[in-house]
N, C-alpha and C positions, 0 to 999 in steps of 0.2 A: 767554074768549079768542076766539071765533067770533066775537062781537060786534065786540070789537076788531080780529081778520082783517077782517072784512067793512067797518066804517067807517072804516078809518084804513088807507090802502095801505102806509105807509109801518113801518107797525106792525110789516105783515104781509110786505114786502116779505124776503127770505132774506137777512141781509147779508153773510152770510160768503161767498156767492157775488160779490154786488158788489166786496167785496173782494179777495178770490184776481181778478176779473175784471181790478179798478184794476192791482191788483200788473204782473198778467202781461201788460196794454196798456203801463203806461209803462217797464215792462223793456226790451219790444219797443221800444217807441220809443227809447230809451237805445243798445240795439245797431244801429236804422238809423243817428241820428247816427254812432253808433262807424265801423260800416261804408263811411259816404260823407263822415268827417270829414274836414276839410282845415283845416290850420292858418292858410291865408291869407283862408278864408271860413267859418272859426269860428261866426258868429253862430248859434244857435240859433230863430230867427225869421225865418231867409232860407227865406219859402217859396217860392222857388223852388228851393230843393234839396230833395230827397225827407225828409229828416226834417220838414221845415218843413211842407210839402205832409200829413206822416204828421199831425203834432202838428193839424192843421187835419181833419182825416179821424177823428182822437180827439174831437175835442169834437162832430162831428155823431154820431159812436155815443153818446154820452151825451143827447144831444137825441133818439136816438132811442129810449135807454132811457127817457128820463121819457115820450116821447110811446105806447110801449108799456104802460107803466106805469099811464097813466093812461087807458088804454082797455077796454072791455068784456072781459071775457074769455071770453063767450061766444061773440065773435063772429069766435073762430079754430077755433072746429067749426061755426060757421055754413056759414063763406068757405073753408072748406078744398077744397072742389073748383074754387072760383070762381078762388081763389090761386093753384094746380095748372094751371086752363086756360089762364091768363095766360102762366104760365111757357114752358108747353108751344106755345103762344103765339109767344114770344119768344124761344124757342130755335130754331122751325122759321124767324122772320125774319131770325135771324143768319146761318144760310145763306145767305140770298138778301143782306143788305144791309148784313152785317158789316162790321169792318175786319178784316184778315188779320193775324196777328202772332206770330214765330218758327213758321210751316208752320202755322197755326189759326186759322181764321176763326171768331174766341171774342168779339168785342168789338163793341157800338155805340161809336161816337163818336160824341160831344156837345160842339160846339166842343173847349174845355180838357179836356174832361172825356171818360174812358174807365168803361163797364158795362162788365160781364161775365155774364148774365144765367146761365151755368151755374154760378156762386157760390150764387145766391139759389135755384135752384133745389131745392138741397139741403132748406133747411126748408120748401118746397110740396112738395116728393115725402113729407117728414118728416109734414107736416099730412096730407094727403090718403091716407099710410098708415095713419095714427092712427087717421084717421074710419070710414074702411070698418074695420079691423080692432074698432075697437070699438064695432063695429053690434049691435043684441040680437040674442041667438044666436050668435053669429060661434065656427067651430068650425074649428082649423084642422086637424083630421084629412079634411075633407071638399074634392076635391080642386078644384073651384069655388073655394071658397075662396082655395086658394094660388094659384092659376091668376089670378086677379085681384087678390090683393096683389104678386105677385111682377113682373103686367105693370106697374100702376102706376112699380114703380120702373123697371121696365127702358124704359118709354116714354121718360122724360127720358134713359138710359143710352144710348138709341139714337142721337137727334140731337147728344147730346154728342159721341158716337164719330165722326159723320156731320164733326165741327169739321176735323180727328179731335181729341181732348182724351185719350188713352188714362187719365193720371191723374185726372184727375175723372170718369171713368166707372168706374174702380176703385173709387172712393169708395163707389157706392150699393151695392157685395156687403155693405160695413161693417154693412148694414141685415138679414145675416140673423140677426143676435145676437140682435135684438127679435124674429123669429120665433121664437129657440128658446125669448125668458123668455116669450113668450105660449101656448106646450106645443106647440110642433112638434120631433117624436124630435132627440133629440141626432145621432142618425145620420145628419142631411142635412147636418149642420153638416160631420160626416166625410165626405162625398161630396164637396161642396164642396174639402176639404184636399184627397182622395183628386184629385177632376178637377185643379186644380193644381199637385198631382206628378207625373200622368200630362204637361201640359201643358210642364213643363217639362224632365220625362224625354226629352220626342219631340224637345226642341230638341235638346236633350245626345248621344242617339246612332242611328244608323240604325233606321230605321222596322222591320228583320225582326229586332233586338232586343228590341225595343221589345213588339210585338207575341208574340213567344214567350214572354215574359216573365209578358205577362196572359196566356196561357192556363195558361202552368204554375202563377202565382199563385192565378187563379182554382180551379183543382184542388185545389190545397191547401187554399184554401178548404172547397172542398166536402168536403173528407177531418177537416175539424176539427168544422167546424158539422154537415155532415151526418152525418157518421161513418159512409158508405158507401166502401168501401176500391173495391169491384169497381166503381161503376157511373163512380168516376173515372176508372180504368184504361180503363174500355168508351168513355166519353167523348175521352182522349186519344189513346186507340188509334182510333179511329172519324174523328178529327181527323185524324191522320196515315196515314192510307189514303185517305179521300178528297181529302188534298191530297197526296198520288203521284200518284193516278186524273189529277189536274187538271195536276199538272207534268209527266207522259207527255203528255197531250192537247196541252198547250201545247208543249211541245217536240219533238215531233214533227210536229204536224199547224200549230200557228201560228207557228213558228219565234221558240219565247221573247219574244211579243209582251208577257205578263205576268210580272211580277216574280215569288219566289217569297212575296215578303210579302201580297201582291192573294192571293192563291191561297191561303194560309191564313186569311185570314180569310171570302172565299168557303167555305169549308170549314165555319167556325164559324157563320157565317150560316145556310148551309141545316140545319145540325144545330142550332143554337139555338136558332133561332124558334119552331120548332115544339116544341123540349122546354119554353120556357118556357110559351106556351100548356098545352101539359100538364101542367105542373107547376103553371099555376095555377088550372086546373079542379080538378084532385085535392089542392088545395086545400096541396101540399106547396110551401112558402112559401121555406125555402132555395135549393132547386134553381131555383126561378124569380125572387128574386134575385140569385143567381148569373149567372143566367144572362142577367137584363137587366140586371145589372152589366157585364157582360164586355164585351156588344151599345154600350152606352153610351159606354167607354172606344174600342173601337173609333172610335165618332164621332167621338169626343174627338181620336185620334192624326189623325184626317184630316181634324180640321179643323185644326189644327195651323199646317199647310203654308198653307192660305189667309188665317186670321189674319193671320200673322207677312207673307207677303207682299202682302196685300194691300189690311187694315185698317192695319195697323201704319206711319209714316211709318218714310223711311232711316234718322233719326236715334236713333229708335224700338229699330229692327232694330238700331245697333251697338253701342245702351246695352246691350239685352240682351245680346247675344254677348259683349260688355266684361268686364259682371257674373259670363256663366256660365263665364269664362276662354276660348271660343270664338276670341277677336280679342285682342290686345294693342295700345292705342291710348293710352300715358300722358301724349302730347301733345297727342291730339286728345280723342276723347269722354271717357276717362276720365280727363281731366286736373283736372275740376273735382272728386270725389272723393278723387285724391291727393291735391290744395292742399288740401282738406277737413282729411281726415287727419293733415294735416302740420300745419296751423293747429290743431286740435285738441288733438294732439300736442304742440305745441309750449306749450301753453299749463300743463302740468306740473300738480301738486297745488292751488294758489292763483292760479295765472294769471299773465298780466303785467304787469295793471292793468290800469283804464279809462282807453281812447284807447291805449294802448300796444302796440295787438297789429302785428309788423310785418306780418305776411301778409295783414292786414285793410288799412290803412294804403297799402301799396303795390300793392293791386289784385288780390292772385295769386290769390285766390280767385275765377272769374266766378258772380254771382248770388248775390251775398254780402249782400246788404240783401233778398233775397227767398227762393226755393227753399234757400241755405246759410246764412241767417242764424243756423244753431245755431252756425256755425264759429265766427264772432263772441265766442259766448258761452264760447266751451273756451278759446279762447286766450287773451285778455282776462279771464277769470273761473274760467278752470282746472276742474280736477274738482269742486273744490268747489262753486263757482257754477252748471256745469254740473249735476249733482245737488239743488240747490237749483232749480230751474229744472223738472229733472225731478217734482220731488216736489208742487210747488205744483201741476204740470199732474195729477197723479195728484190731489192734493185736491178740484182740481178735480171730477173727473169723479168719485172717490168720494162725492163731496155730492149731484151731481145724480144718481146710482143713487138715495143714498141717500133724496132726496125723493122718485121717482118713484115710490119703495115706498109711501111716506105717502100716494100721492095715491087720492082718494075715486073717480076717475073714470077706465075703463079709457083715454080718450083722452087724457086727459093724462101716465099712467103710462108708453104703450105711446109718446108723444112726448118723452116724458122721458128714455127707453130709444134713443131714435131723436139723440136731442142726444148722449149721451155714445156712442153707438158712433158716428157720425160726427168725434167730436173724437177720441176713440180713434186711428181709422184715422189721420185725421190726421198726429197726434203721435207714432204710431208709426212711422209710413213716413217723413215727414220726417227724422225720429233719424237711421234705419235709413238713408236715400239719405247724408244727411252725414258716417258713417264705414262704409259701402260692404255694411252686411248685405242693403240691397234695391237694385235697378237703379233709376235718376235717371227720376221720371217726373213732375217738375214739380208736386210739391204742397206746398203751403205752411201752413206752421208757423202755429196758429193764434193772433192774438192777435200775435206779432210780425213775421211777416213784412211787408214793404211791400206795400201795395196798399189802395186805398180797399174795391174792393169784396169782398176777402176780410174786410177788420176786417170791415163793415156786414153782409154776410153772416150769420158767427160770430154777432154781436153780437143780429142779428136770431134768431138759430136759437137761443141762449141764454136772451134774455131772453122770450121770448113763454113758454117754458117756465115761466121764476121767475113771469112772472105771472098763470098757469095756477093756479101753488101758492103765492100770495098768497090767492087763493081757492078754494082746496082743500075746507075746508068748504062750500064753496057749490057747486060744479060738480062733481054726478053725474051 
């Protein structure tokens, strides 16, 4: 069977993935049609309307599968940093020479033709982590290590944000999943969740909430884990004395120039730093934990404030506030989630059929060939279809775990792992923006949504993978 893998591509090529791939390309393509159908310009060949335009964007993915296909496979850990510098490349010149488009300078233009090089970016961050993480030796308890797989990705994450693009810079976190299958503690993965509830707690309610909150948490903490009753007591008490000492100061002598929130964590600072230092000389590993946890989360609530105002675009800021109930906007920003909903909704157990959804039809949905194109699929296709829909993309991505375990060679494995938690994110967040569990941050459904260069993207981050493990026996 190696013989056969190695001389015959086609042997060896996975086709249940080509498969599940065909399926969930001309599905997509099926619900652009749906989306921008018009019954006085019916044709299925008018490419100048966006299905037309998509169906022509389909056959050069398939040109680029065989051209993938039929290329060295060695020579994607060769190029992996070469791929990377391009990128990185190409994302610093879109700043400079982009075209702007919806508040993002994300696009070259080429005559007819629109890139988007932070599409592609994705599988050069994908390569280029592969390569280094699966260098001989590679230990990721050793903090060199993470310290340099972690900037790899956040370099591209940077210039993206710099678009601003806030949902495609989302995307590269998708990437700590393959840290944790390559043996980094489950525990950062919870740090991770832990920072983005703290992040969106700081939205949710005043800052001197917020902040007493982690300190009494973190106490608790330490009454569990450490199971020292007194020295949390000494700890909180010691907290709440020197931040009297400081709101006397302040309020008598600066005339309440500080908040009383500044003033508690001033408090925690000068007593933390130095207890975690000591805690991590004496080698007592909770307490100093603890206690650069607590330091950490502080950052976390203060950076909060400049984020949101000053990375973040307006549009940005009112999805979010939309989402966290903050703002009530059903006509303006969160109008395209209710039409979502509704469309969805309306589409009952078996749908309304194809071409019959009215909500689709008549416009009400905006971004309904791209960012809502699930709507498409609920209403027109109902639960059922929906759920069919869902489960193929789950096959999906169960297949590609499932080879990546087959594969002989830690870079193909650890990129194999880097394909499905990128499609992951994805498909989750997409779902989750179209009946309203995450806030609208423009990221598109893989495999259906419109656009040349998220299909080629996909298509590229997929296949280089399948034929990695067409020669699996051969590349260790």
């Amino acid at each position: 069977m190696s013989k056969q893998r190695g001389s015959n591509i086609f042997l060896s090529l996975d086709w249940i993935v080509l498969i599940l791939y065909t399926i969930l390309v001309f599905m997509g393509w099926g619900n652009i049609y749906a989306a921008v159908y018009d019954e006085k310009y019916n044709s299925i060949f008018d490419f100048g309307a966006r299905y037309g335009k998509q169906l022509v964007w389909i056959g050069v993915s398939y040109i680029i599968i065989i051209l993938i296909m039929a290329s060295n496979y060695r020579i994607y850990s060769v190029l992996s940093y070469f791929i990377y510098g391009g990128i990185i490349v190409l994302l610093a010149l879109v700043l400079i020479v982009g075209k702007e488009s919806h508040g993002a300078k994300s696009w070259f233009e080429l005559g007819m033709f629109k890139i988007q090089p932070s599409e592609f970016a994705k599988f050069a961050t994908a390569l280029a982590l592969s390569k280094f993480m699966s260098a001989f030796e590679f230990d990721l308890t050793k903090f060199r290590n993470i310290a340099i797989s972690v900037s790899i990705i956040l370099l591209p994450a940077a210039l993206i944000l710099l678009q601003p693009d806030m949902g495609s810079v989302l995307v590269y976190f998708s990437m700590i999943f393959v840290f944790y299958r390559e043996g980094l503690s489950g525990i950062f993965l919870w740090l991770v969740v832990l920072g983005i509830g703290i992040f969106v707690t700081t939205l949710q309610y005043q800052l001197i909430v917020v902040i007493v909150a982690l300190v009494i948490v973190a106490g608790i903490w330490y009454l569990v884990l450490g199971k020292n009753l007194l020295n949390a007591f000494i700890a909180w008490g010691a907290i709440a004395v020197l931040t009297a000492i400081f709101w006397t100061i302040n309020h008598f002598a600066l005339s309440d120039k500080f908040q009383l929130h500044y003033l508690i964590v001033l408090s925690c600072f000068i007593l933390l730093i130095p207890s975690a230092i000591y805690s991590y000389i004496r080698k007592e590993w909770v307490a100093t934990f603890i206690a650069a946890g607590l330091i950490a989360s502080f950052v976390v609530v203060f950076s909060v404030d400049f984020v949101f105002n000053n990375i973040m675009t307006a549009h940005q800021q009112t999805l979010i506030n939309v989402f966290l109930g903050l703002e009530n906007d059903p006509k303006g920003t969160g109008y395209n989630v209710e039409q979502s909903k509704i469309a969805i909704g309306s589409g009952g157990f078996t749908g309304k059929g194809y071409l019959q959804g009215t909500q689709t039809k008549f416009n009400f949905v905006p971004e309904q060939a791209t960012d809502f194109i699930f709507c498409t699929v609920g209403e027109e296709w109902g639960f059922l279809g929906s759920t069919i829909v869902i489960l193929l993309f789950l096959a999906l991505i169960l297949r590609i775990i499932h080879l990546a375990e087959l594969q002989r060679s830690a870079f193909a494995r650890i990129y194999g792992y880097c394909v499905a938690s990128i499609l992951f994110f994805h498909i989750a967040i997409n779902l989750g923006m179209t009946i309203g569990l995450v806030p609208v941050i423009g990221i598109p459904l893989p495999f259906f949504s419109y656009g040349g260069s998220s299909l080629w993207s996909f298509t590229i981050l997929l296949f280089i993978f399948i034929r990695m493990d067409a020669s699996r026996d051969e590349l260790l």
